[in-house]
C-alpha positions as CSV (number, residue, x, y, z in Angstrom):
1,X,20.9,-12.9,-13.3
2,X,20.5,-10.7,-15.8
3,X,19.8,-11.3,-19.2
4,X,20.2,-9.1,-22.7
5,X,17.9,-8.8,-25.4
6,X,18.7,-11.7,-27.8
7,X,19.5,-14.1,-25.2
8,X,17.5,-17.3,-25.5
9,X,15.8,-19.3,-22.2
10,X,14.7,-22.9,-24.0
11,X,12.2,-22.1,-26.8
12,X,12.0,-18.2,-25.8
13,X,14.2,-15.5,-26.9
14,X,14.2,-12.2,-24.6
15,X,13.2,-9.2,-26.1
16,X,13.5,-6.4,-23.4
17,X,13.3,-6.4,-19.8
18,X,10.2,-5.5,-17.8
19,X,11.0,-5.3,-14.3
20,X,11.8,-7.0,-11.0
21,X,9.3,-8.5,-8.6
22,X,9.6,-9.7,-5.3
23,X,10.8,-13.4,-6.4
24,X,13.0,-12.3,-9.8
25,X,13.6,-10.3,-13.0
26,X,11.3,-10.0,-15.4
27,X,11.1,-9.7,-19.4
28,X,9.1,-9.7,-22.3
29,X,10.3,-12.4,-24.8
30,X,8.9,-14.3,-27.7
31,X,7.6,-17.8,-27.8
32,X,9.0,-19.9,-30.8
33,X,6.9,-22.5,-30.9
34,X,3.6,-20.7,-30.4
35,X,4.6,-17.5,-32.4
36,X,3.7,-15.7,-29.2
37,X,4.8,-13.0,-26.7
38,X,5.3,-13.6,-23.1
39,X,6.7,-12.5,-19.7
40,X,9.5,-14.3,-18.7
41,X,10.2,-14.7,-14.5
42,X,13.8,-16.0,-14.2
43,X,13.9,-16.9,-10.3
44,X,16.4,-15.9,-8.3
45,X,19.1,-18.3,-6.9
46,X,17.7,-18.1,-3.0
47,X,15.0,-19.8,-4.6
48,X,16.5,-22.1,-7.4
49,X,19.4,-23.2,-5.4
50,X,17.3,-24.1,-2.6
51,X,15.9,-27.6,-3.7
52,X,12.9,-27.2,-0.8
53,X,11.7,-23.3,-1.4
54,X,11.7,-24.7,-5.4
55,X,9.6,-27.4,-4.8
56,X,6.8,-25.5,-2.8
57,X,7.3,-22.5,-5.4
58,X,6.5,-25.2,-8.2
59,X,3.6,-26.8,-6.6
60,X,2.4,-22.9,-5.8
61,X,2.8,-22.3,-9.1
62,X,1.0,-25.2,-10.6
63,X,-1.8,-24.3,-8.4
64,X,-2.0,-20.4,-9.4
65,X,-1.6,-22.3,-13.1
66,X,-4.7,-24.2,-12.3
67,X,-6.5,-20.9,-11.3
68,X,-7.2,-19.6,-14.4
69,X,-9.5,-16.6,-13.5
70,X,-9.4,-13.3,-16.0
71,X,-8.3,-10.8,-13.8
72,X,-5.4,-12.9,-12.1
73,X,-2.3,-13.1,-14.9
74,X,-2.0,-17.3,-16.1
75,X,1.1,-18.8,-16.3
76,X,2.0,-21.3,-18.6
77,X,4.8,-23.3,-17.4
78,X,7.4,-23.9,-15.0
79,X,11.1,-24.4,-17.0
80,X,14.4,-25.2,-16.9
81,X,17.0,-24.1,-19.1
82,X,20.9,-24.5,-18.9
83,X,20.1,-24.4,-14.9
84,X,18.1,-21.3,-15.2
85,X,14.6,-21.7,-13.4
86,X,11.9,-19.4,-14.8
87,X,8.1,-19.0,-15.6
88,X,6.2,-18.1,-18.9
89,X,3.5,-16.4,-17.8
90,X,0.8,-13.9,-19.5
91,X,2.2,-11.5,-21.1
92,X,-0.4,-8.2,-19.7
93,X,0.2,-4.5,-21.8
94,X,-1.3,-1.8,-20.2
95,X,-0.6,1.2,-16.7
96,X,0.1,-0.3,-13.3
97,X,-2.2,1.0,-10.9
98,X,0.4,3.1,-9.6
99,X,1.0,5.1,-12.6
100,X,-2.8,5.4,-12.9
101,X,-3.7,7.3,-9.3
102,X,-3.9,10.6,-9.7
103,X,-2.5,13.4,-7.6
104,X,-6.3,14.0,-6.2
105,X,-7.5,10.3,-6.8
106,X,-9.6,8.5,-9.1
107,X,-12.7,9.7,-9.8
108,X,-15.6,7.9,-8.1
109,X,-16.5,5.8,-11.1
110,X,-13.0,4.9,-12.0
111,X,-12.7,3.7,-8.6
112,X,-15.8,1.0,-9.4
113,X,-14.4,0.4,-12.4
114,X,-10.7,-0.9,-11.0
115,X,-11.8,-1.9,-7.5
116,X,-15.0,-4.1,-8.0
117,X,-13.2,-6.1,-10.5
118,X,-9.7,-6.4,-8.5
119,X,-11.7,-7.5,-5.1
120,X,-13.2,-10.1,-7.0
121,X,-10.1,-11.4,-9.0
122,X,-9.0,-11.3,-5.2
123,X,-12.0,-13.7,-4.7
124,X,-11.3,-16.3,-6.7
125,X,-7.7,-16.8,-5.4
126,X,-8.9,-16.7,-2.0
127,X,-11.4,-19.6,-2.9
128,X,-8.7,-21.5,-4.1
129,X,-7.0,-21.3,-0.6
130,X,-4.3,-18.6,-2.5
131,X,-3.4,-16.0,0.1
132,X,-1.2,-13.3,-2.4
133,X,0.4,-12.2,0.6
134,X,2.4,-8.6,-1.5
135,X,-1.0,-6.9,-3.1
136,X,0.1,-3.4,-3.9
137,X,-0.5,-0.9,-6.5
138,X,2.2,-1.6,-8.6
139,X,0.8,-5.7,-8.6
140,X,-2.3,-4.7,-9.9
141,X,-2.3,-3.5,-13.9
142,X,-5.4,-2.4,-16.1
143,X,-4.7,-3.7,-19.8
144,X,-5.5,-1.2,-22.7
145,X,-9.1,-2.8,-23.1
146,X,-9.5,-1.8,-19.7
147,X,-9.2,-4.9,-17.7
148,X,-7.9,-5.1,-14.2
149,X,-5.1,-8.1,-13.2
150,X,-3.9,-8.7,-10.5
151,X,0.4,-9.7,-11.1
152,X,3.5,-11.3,-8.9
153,X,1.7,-13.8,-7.0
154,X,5.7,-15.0,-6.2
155,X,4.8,-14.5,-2.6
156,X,1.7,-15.9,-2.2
157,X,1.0,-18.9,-0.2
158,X,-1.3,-21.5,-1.1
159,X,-3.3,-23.3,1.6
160,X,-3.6,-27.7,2.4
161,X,-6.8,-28.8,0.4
162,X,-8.4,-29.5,3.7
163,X,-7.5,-26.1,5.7
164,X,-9.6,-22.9,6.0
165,X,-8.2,-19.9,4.8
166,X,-8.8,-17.7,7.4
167,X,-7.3,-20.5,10.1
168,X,-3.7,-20.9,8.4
169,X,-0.7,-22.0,11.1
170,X,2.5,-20.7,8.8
171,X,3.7,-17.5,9.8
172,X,5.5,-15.5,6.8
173,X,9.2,-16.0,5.9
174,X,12.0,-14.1,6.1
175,X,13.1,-11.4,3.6
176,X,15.5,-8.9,5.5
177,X,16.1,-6.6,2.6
178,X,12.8,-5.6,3.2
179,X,12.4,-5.1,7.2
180,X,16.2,-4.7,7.9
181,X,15.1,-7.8,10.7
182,X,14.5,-10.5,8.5
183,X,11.0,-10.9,9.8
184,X,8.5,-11.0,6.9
185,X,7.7,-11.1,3.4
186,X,6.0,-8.1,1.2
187,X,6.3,-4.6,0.7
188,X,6.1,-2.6,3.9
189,X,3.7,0.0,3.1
190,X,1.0,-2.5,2.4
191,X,1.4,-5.0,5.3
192,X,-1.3,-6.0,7.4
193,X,-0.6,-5.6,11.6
194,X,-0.3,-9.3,11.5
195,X,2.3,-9.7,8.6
196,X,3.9,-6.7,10.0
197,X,4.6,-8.7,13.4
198,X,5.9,-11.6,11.3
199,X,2.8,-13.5,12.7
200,X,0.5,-16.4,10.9
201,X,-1.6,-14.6,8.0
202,X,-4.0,-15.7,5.8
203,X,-7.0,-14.3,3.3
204,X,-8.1,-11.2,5.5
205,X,-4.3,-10.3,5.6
206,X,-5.2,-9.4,2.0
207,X,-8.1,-7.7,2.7
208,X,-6.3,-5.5,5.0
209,X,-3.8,-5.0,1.7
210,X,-6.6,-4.0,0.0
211,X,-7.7,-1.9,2.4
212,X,-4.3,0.2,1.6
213,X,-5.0,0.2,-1.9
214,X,-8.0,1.6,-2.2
215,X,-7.5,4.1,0.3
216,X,-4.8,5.2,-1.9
217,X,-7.1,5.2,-4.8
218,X,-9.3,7.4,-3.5
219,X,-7.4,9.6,-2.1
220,X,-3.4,9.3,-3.3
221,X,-2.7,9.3,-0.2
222,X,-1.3,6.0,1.8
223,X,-3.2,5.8,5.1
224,X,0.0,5.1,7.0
225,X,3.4,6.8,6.7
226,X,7.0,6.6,7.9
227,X,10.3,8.2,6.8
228,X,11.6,4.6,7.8
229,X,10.4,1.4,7.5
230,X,10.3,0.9,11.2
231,X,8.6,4.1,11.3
232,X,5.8,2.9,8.6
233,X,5.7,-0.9,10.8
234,X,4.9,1.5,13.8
235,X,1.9,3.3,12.2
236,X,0.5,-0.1,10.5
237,X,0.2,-1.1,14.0
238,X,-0.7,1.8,15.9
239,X,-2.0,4.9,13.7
240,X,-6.0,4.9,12.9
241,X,-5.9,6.9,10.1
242,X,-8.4,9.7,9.1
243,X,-11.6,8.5,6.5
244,X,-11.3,8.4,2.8
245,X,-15.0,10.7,3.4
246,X,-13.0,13.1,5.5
247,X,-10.7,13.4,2.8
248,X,-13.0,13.5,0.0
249,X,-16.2,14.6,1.5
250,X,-17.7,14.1,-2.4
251,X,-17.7,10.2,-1.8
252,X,-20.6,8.2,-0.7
253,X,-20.6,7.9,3.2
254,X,-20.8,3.8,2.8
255,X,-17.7,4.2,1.1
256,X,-15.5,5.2,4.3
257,X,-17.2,2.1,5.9
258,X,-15.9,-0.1,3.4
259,X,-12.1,1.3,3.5
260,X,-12.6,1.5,7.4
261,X,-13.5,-2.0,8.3
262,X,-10.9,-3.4,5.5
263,X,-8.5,-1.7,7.7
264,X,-9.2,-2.6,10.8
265,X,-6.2,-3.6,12.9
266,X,-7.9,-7.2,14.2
267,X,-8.6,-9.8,11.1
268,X,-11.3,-10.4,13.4
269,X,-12.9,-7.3,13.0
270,X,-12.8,-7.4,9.0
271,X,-14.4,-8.1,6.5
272,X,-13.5,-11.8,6.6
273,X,-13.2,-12.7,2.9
274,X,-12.6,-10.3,-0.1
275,X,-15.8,-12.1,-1.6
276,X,-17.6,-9.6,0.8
277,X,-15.6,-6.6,0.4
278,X,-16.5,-7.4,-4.0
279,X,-20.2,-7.8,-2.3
280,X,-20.3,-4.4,-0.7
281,X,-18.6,-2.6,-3.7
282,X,-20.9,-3.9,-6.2
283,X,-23.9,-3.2,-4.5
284,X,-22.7,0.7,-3.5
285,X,-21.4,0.9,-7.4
286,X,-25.2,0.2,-8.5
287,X,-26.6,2.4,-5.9
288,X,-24.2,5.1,-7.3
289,X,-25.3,4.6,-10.3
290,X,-29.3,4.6,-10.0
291,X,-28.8,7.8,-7.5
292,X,-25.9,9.8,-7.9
293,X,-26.8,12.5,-5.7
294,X,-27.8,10.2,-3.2
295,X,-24.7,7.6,-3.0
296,X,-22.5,10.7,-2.8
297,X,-23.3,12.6,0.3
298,X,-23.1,15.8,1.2
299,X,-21.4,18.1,-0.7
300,X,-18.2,19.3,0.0
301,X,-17.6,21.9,2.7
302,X,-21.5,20.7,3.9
303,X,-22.3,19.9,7.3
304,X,-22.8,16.3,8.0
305,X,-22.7,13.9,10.9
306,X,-19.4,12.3,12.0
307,X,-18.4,9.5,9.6
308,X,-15.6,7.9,11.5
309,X,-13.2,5.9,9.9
């Protein structure tokens, strides 16, 4: 459904459209009865028709509603209007990620700056039992003031009160525009080996997401590549790719460590919550910061001992 500026949803009128996500169009539009601006998320009808996916989007919904964390973009309400399911949701003005990485990368302290901030926001989802489950540059914006929030959590799933996290038994859904199979939800590029096999995920799926990201922070580079997406599915699950260090030999050594065991192909192996991954950032950000010369390693071109990925 598409809708043109001037059209009215309920108490909103749309001003301008802002883009599609994974579960619907999006636009800007102004709240009457608050005098406000908001984003608007009409839903789709796979998941309006479909009395059962609404419900568990509603009660997702509610719960990322309940969440109401800084760096994680608040919705307002779940509504109806002349059959037309939508959300009003935070409006957030500012550069996607993915306009922001530059052709080399982000310098070192940019990189704190975005990353520290979006693995904690991260955090506080995963706390909640909120796997995001489609984390990707363009789901990740940084508002004019400079603050990071993480966007389209249409995918995510949220857990039972009473399981853990990182022991969740439902496997991803279907979505075959994306794999051509039908096999998984998200955006191929940043898919962890488990989501990619259409396998049971949970929170360290995300971390391996974020693994992707900041890789491709640091280096504008994606650490797995395909002309296809079958071909980009293969190298998730196979390819070890080289170390943001080897890349950038100006980083701090810890640093590769980080983005390495983010990435590793067993959740297992991996950090096991993003509150760690935050953990390890902000303690290399301070150590950066006391001892520049230190925290960055050799310089480039100089010798050094094998990093590894």
């Amino acid at each position: 459904m598409t809708l043109a500026a001037g059209a009215r949803l309920g108490a909103y009128e749309i001003l301008s459209p802002l883009g599609a996500g994974g579960m619907g169009e999006v636009y800007r539009a102004r709240d009457s009865r608050l005098g406000r601006d908001v984003a608007i998320k009409v839903l789709p009808e796979t998941v309006a028709g479909d009395a059962e996916r609404l419900a568990r989007f509603e009660r997702e919904a509610r719960a990322l509603a309940a969440l109401n964390h800084p760096g994680i973009v608040t919705i307002f309400s779940v509504e109806e209007s002349a059959g037309t399911r939508f959300l009003a949701m935070e409006l957030v003005e500012g550069d996607s990620l993915d306009t922001i990485v530059a052709s080399s990368g982000l310098s070192l302290s940019q990189f704190f700056e975005i990353a520290t901030p979006l693995a904690e926001a991260l955090s506080a989802a995963h706390e909640r039992g909120i796997v995001h489950r489609d984390l990707k540059p363009g789901n990740v914006m940084v508002t004019r003031e400079g603050r990071v929030k993480v966007l389209d959590f249409g995918l995510a799933r949220v857990e039972g009160p009473h399981s853990d996290p990182n022991l969740t038994n439902t496997p991803t859904e279907s979505r075959a525009d994306l794999t051509g199979e039908g096999q998984v939800f998200g955006t191929v590029a940043y898919m962890s080996p488990e989501q990619a096999r259409g396998a049971k995920v949970d929170a360290r799926s995300d971390v391996f997401s974020l693994g992707i990201v900041l890789y491709e922070m640091l280096t504008a580079e994606r650490p797995f590549q395909g002309a296809t997406a079958v071909d980009m599915l293969t190298s998730i699950l196979r390819d070890r790719p080289s170390s943001v260090t080897d890349l950038r030999p100006d980083l701090p050594p810890h640093l590769g460590r980080i983005v390495r065991r983010c990435l590793e192909k067993d959740p297992r192996d991996r950090y096991q919550t993003s509150r760690d991954v935050f953990n390890e950032l902000k303690e290399l950000k301070a150590e950066a910061s006391s001892s520049p010369a230190r925290a960055a390693g050799p310089r480039p071109g100089a010798a050094r001992a094998e990093d590894g990925f």
